[in-house]
N, C-alpha and C positions, 0 to 999 in steps of 0.2 A: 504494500500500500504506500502512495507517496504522501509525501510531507503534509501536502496540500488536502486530498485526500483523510489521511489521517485527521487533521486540525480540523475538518469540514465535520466529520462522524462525531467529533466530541462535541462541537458548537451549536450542533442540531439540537441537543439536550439543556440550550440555555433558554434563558428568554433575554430580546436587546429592545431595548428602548430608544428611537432614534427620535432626535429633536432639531424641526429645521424649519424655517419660517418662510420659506424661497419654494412654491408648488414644483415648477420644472424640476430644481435642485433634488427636492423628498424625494418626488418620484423615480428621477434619475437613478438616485444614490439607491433609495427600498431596492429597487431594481435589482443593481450592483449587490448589496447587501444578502439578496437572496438567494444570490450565488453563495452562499458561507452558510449564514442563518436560516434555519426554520420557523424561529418562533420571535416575529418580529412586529412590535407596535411603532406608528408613529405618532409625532405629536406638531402643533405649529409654533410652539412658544415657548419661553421657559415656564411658563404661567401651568399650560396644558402639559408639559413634562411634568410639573411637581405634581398635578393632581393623578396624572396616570403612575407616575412614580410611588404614590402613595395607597394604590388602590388594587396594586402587583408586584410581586418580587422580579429585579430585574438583575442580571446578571453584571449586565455592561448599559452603559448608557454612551450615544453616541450622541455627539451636539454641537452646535453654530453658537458663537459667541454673538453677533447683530440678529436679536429680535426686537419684535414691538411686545407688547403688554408684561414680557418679565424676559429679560436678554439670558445669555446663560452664562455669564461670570454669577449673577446672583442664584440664578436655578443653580448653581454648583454648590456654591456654599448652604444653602436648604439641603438640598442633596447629601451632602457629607454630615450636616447635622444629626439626620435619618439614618444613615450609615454609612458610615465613613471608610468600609472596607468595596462599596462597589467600583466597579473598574468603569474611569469617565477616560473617553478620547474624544477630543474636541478638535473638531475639523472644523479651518476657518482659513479666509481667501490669505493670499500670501501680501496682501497689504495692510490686513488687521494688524491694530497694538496688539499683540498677546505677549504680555508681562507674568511670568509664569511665578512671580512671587505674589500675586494675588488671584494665582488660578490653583486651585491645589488638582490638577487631571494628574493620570499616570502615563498621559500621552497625548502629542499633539500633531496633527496633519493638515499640508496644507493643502488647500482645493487649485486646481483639481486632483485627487488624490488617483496615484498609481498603485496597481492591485496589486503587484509585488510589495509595496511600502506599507497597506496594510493589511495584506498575509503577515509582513513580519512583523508587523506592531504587534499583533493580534499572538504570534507567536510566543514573542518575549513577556506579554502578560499573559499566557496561560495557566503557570502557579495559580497567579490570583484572582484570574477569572475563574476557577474550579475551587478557591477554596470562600471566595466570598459567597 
């Protein structure tokens, strides 16, 4: 079994939460994402994360920093308050501030994101995405 493979078989058994306020983008990316994940919610906002966030155990949470009604540097920090062991990768255009001393993610990607950069993101948090 390959690499890719193998990581796809384990990730089927999560649940991911993807948060993104750009229609084309979600759809894009869910898309993309379905290639890996089986069990995947989305959401528009940081607003609509927190409440899905709160309403399901999610394994990993994927997110855009530029929303309207709750952005998601502040969904992060709610987020972590809830628990602070879920795995956040925050995908955000390559002109965004991301000040990673006031993002606490375990990982950051810039759009447009390349599927080998997050197969191996995905890789190197596997630990903690199996134990959170």
């Amino acid at each position: 079994m390959s690499k890719l493979e193998d990581l796809k078989n384990d990730l089927a058994k999560i649940n991911l939460l993807y948060v993104e306020d750009e229609v084309d983008v979600r759809d894009a990316t869910s898309e993309f994402l379905g290639n890996i994940f089986s069990n995947i919610d989305c959401a528009v906002n940081g607003q609509d994360g927190l409440r899905r966030f709160q309403e399901k155990k999610y394994s990993v949470v994927i997110t855009d920093l530029k929303m309207p009604e709750m952005g998601g540097r502040e969904m992060i920090r709610k987020l972590r308050e809830l628990d602070k062991d879920v795995v956040i990768i925050v995908m955000t255009a390559l002109d965004s501030d991301l000040d990673d001393s006031e993002i606490v993610c375990d990982a950051h990607l810039d759009k447009p994101v390349k599927f080998m950069d997050f197969i191996d993101t995905l890789e190197s948090l596997r630990e903690k995405i199996f134990r959170s």
